[in-house]
N, C-alpha and C positions, 0 to 999 in steps of 0.2 A: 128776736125781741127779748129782752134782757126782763127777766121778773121781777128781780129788787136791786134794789138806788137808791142814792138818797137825793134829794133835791138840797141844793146851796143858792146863799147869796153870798155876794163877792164887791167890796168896795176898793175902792184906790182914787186918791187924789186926782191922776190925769183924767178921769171919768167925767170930770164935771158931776161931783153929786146923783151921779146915777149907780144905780146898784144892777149887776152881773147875778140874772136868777136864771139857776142851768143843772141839769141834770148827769148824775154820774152812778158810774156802777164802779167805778174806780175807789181806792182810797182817798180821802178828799184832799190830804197832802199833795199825793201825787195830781190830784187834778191843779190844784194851784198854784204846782211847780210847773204843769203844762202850762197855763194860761202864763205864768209870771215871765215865761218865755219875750224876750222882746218889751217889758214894761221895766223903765229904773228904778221903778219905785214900786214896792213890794203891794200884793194885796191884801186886804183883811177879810178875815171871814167873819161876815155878820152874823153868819146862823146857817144852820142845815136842820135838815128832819131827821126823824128816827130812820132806818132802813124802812124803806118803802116797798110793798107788793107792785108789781105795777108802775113804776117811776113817771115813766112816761105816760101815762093818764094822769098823774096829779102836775105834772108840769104843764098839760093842755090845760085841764081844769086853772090852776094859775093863768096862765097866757089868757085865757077868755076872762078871768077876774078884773086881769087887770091892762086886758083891752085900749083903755082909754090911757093908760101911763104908759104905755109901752113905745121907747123912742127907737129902739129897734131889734131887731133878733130878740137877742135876751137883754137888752137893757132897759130896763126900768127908771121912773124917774118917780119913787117912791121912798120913806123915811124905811129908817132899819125899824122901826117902831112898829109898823103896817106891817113888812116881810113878816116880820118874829111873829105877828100876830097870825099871820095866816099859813105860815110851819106848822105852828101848835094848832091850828083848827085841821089839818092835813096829817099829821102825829095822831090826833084824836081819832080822825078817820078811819087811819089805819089799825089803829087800834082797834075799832068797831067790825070794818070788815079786815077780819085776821087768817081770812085763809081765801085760794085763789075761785074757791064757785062764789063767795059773798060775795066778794071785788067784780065778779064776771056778771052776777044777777046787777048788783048794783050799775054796771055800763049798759046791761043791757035795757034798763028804765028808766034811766036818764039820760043816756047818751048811745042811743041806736048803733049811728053812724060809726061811732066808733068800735061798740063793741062787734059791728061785722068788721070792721077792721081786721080787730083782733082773732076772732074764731075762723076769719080767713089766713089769717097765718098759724095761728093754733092747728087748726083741721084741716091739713094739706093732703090728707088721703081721706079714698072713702072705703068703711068695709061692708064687706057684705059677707054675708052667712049661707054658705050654702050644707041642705043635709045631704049625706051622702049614705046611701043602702049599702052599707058592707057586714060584717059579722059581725061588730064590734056598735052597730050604730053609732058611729061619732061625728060629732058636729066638727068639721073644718072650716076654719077663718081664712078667706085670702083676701087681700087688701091690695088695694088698686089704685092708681092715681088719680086723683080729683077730673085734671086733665084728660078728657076725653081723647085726644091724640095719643097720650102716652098711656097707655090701659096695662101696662105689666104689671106682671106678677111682682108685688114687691116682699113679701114672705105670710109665710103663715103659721099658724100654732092647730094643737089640738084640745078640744076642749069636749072633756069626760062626763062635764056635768048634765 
């Protein structure tokens, strides 16, 4: 899972007046040279956010905002006026929570489900500490897989402190 992105919207006349709000970790050129693939007529970019902590939680966050517009995937059947409005409240955010424990406390209080989501791909192992009696007393780290089937050794360090 990708840490930062920016979220965009995307207009083009064959749309029928719906606006394209979709997430990228890409340069936004390039993503609209992807999408322009297959359309005659060029897209416009209505707005994007600042680079995003987390893309993919403010693209949910959207998606549930705006719920009841939503004609499908990512199409939207809202004014560039509303999108632009709710970038810059999503800008602001991230501006607020500016580094990844705020953005992680902040899911994990409003949005549970998601933030196990997250900490389940986040913390794909588990460590344990074992002390070991030798001359030197030092604490060894070995680390093991989440997965109780697969329990190997997956490396370890030494820690003096």
């Amino acid at each position: 899972m990708e840490k930062s992105g920016i979220l965009y919207a995307l207009s083009n006349p064959n749309w029928n007046n719906l606006i394209k709000c979709g997430v990228t970790t890409q340069l936004i050129n390039t993503r609209v040279s992807n999408i322009q693939t297959g359309n005659p007529i060029n897209c416009k970019i209505v707005y994007t956010t600042d680079n995003l902590l987390y893309p993919y939680y403010y693209e949910r966050l959207l998606k549930q905002r705006l719920e009841k517009q939503r004609f499908n995937r990512e199409f939207f059947e809202i004014n560039e006026e509303e999108i632009i409005k709710i970038y810059d409240e999503f800008n602001m955010m991230n501006e607020i929570l500016n580094c990844e424990e705020l953005i992680l406390l902040h899911m994990k209080n409003n949005d549970k489900s998601y933030y196990k989501k997250i900490v389940n791909k986040k913390i794909n192992i588990e460590e344990i500490n074992y002390n070991i009696d030798d001359e030197n007393d030092e604490k060894i780290k070995y680390t093991y897989s989440l997965d109780k089937r697969k329990r190997k050794k997956k490396g370890y360090y030494v820690n003096t402190g």
